[in-house]
N, C-alpha and C positions, 0 to 999 in steps of 0.2 A: 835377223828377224825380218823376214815379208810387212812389207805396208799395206796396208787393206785398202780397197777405193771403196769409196762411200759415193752410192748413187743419192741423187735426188728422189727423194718420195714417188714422184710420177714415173720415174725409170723403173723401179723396182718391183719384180713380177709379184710377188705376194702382198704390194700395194694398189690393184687390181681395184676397179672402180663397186664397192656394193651397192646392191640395191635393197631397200629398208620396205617391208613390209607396215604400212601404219594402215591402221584399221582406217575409212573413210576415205583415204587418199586414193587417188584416181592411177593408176598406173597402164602404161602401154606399152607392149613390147616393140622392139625398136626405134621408137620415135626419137629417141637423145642418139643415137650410133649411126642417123644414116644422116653423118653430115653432108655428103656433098651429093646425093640423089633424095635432096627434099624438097617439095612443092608445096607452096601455102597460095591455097586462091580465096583473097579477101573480102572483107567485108564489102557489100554491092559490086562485087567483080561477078560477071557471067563466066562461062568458061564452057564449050562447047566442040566436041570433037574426040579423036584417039588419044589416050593417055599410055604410055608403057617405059616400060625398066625406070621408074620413079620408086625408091624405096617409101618414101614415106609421103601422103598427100594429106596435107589438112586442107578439109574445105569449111570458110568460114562464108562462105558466099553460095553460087549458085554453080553448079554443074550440070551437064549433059553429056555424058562420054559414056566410052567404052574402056575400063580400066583394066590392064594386062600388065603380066610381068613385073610386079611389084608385091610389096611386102605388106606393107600395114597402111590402113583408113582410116582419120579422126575428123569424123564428120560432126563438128561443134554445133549448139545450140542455135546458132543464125545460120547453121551451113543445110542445102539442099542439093541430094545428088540423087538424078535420074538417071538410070541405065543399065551395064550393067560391069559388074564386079567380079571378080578373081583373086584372091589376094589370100596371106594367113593370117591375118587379125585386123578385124574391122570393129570399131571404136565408135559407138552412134549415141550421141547428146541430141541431135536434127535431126533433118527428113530424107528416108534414103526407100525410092522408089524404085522398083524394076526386077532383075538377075543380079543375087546376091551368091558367090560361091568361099564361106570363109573357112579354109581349111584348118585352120588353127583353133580359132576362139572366134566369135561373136560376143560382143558388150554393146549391151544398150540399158543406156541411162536411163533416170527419169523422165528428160523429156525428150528421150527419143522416139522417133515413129520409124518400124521396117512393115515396107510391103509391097509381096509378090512374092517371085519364086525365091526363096530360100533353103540353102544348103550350109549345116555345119557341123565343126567335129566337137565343141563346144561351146557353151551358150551360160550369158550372165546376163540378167534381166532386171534391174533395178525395179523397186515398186513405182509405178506409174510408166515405165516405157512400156511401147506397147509393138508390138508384133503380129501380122494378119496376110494369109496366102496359102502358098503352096508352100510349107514348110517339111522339113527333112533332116536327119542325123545321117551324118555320113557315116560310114566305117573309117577305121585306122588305114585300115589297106585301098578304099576310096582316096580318102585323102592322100598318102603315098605315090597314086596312082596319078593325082592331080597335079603334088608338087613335082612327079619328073615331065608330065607332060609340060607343064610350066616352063620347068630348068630346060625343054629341048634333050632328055633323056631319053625319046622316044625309041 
């Protein structure tokens, strides 16, 4: 008779991490998986300049950049980002001023503020966040078009 090996929970592929859908909870696509390309610029921290191949950036403080080559934005309630943006899921609780391009999804909170030029392939808008500029729905194949120029699939 064969002996079975018994993995640990974490080992085992149908033990796979879920994600729980709870009505009012805030969820963000990739913020918990991009452990080791994440960037948090904190509370009263400036931050000013090129930002790229950062998966995840929380700004809880103040920015001025140029963000490329990255995945998701969670720009918090004390956070302020001037510039401009590229990204597939941008996350807005604060004030995000400038070139917005979110291929994925747009979420803006309550008390979020976007504005300027804005581009995206979806959009959630909490009551009281507010949005104002040159606003745009991109296509499916827009966006496609954005993520290989992105990836360097040109």
């Amino acid at each position: 008779m064969a002996e079975e090996t018994k993995l640990a929970p974490e080992n085992r592929p149908e033990a796979a991490r879920r994600i729980l859908d709870i009505p009012g909870a805030r969820r963000t696509e990739s913020i918990g998986d991009a452990q080791g390309k994440k960037l948090i610029v904190g509370r009263e921290i400036c931050l000013t300049g090129e930002i790229s191949a950062c998966d995840t950036l929380v700004v809880e403080g103040r920015v001025e950049a140029a963000l490329s080559d990255s995945r998701t934005i969670e720009i918090t309630e004390t956070g302020v980002f001037k510039g401009e943006i590229e990204i597939n899921v941008a996350d807005i609780s604060g004030q995000f001023e400038g070139a917005l391009i979110a291929r994925n999804r747009l979420v803006i909170h309550s008390k979020g503020s976007v504005k300027g030029k804005i581009r995206y392939a979806e959009i959630e808008i909490e009551r009281g966040g507010r949005i104002e500029g040159d606003i745009q729905v991109i296509s499916e194949s827009d966006a496609t078009d954005l993520s290989a120029s992105a990836s360097g699939d040109d």
